[in-house]
C-alpha positions in Angstrom: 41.5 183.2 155.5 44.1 186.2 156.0 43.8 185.9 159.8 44.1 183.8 162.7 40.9 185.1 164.1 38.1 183.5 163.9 35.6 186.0 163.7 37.3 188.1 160.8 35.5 187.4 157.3 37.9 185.8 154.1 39.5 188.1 151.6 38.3 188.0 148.4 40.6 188.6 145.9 40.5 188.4 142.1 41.9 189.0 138.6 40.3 189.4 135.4 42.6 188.1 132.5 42.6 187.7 129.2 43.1 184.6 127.2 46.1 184.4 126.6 47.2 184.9 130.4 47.6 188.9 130.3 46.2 190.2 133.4 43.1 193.0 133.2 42.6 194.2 136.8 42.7 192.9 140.0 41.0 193.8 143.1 41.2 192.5 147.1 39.3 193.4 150.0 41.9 194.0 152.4 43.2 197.1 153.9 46.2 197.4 151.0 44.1 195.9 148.3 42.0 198.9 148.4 45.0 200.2 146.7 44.7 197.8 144.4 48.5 196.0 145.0 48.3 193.4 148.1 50.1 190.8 148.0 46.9 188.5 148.2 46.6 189.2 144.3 50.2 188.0 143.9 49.6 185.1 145.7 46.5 184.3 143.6 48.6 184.4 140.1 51.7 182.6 141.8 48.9 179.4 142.5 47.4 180.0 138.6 50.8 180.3 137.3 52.1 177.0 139.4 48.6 175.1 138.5 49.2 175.6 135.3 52.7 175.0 135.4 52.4 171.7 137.1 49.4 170.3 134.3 46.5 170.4 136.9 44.7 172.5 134.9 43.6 169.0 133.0 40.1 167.4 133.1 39.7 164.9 135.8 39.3 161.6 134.5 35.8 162.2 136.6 35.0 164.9 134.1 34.9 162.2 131.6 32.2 160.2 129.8 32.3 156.7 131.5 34.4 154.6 129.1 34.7 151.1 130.9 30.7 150.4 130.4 30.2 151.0 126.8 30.3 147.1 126.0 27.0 146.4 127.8 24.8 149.7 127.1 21.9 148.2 124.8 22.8 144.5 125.6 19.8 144.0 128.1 17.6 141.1 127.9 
């Protein structure tokens, strides 16, 4: 939320990248983003760059296959 008002709708900013972490186009709905430089895009690549940085960009071990009950799948009596 941009604002401290309650009754103003989120911004919606977003980039388009390549692969390799080049940056396509970016695009906000705020007043300066119409422009297409606000500094709600910056902040958007600062948290990627930082995420990525930082190694949270990783599978959660909850993204994983459950390891810990592979000894008793098939073992039922």
């Amino acid at each position: 939320m941009h604002s401290q008002r309650l009754n103003e709708e989120p911004l919606q900013p977003w980039i388009a990248a390549n692969v390799d972490g080049s940056i396509i186009c970016g695009h906000c709905n705020c007043m300066v983003g119409l422009g297409k430089s606000c500094s709600h895009i910056g902040a958007v690549l600062f948290k990627i760059e930082a995420a990525v940085r930082l190694g949270y960009t990783k599978a959660a071990c909850t993204d994983m296959p459950c390891k810990w009950n592979n000894d008793f799948k098939g073992k039922k009596k």
